[in-house]
C-alpha positions in Angstrom: -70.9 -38.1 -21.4 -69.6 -35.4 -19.0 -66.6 -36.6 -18.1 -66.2 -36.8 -22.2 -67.0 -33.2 -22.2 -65.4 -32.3 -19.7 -61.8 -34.3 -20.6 -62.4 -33.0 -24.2 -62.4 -29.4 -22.7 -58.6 -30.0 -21.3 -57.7 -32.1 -24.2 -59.0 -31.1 -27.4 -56.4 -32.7 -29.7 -57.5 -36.5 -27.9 -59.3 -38.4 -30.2 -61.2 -41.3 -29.4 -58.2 -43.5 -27.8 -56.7 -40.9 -26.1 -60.2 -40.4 -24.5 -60.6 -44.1 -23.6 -57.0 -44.1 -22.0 -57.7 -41.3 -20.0 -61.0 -42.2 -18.7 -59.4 -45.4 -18.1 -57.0 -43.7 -16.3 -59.9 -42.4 -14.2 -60.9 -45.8 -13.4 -64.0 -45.9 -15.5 -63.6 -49.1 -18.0 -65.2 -48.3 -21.7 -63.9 -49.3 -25.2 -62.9 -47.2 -27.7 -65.4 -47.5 -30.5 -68.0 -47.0 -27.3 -66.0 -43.5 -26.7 -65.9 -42.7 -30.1 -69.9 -43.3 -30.6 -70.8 -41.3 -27.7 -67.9 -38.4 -29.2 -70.4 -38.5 -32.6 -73.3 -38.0 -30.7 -72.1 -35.2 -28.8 -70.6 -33.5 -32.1 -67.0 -34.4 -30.6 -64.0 -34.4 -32.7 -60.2 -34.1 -32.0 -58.7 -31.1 -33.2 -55.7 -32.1 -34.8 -52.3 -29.9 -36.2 -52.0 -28.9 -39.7 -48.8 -27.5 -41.0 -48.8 -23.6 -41.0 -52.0 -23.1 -39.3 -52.4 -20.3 -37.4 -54.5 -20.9 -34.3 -54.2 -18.2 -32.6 -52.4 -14.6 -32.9 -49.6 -15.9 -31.0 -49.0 -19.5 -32.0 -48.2 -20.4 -34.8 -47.2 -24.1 -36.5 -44.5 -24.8 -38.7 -44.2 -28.1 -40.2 -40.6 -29.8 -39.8 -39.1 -33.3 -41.3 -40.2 -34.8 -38.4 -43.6 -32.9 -37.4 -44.2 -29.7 -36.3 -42.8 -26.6 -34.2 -44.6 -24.5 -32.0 -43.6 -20.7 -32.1 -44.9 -18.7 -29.4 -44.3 -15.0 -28.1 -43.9 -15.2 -24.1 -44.0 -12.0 -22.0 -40.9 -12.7 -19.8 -38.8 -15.3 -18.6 -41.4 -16.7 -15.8 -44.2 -16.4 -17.9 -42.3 -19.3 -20.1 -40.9 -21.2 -17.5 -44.3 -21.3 -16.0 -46.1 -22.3 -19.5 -43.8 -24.8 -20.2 -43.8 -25.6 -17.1 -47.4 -26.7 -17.1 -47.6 -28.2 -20.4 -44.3 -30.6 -19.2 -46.2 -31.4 -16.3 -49.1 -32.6 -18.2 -47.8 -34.2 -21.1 -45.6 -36.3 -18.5 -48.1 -37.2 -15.9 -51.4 -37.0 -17.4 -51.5 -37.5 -20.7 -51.0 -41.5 -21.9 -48.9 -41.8 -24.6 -49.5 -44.6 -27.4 -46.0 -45.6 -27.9 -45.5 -46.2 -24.5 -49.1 -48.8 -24.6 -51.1 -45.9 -23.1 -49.1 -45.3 -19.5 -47.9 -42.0 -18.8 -44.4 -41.5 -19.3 -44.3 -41.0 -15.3 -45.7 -44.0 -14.8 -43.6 -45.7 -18.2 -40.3 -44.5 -16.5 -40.4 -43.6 -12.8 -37.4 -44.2 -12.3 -35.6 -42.0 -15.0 -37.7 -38.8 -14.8 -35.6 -36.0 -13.1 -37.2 -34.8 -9.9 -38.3 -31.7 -9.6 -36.7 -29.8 -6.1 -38.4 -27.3 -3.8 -36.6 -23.8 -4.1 
């Protein structure tokens, strides 16, 4: 349960197959309607996007013909490269993707992901 809690923390849109993919990821074997009962006892639930919600001051979601976009006011140049840098790096080596049967897209397509060089 705190490895729920804790995963739930750095992933709040994961729902309850996201969850079991990632602690599956993290070598510890549960099913999903086992994550999902332990996510209603701890008063766990995936926040998910709605069109034009504002979450924030700064980010805002607008709904598109094929999902949403993100808007977001950065304060330079490296402030952006460095935020979209860390959300790349996570949605490409952490976070399992369902369309891809719940690998990484790292792990889906090593062999096709650019590779990032030292400057």
């Amino acid at each position: 349960m705190h490895r729920i809690d804790a995963l739930h923390g750095e992933y709040p849109f994961a729902g309850s197959r996201m969850m079991r993919d990632l602690l599956r990821a993290e070598g510890i074997r549960i099913g999903r309607l086992a994550v999902a009962t332990l996510m209603r006892r701890m008063c766990i639930e995936a926040l998910y996007q709605r069109p034009n919600q504002v979450w924030a001051m700064d980010i805002t979601y607008i709904s598109m013909a094929r999902g949403f976009v993100c808007l977001r006011a950065y304060d330079g140049v490296s402030d952006a490269r460095a935020s979209l840098g860390r959300y790349l790096g996570c949605y490409n080596t952490r976070r399992p993707h369902s369309s891809l049967r719940t690998p990484t897209p790292e792990r889906a397509y090593p062999d096709h992901l650019p590779q990032v060089l030292a400057a």
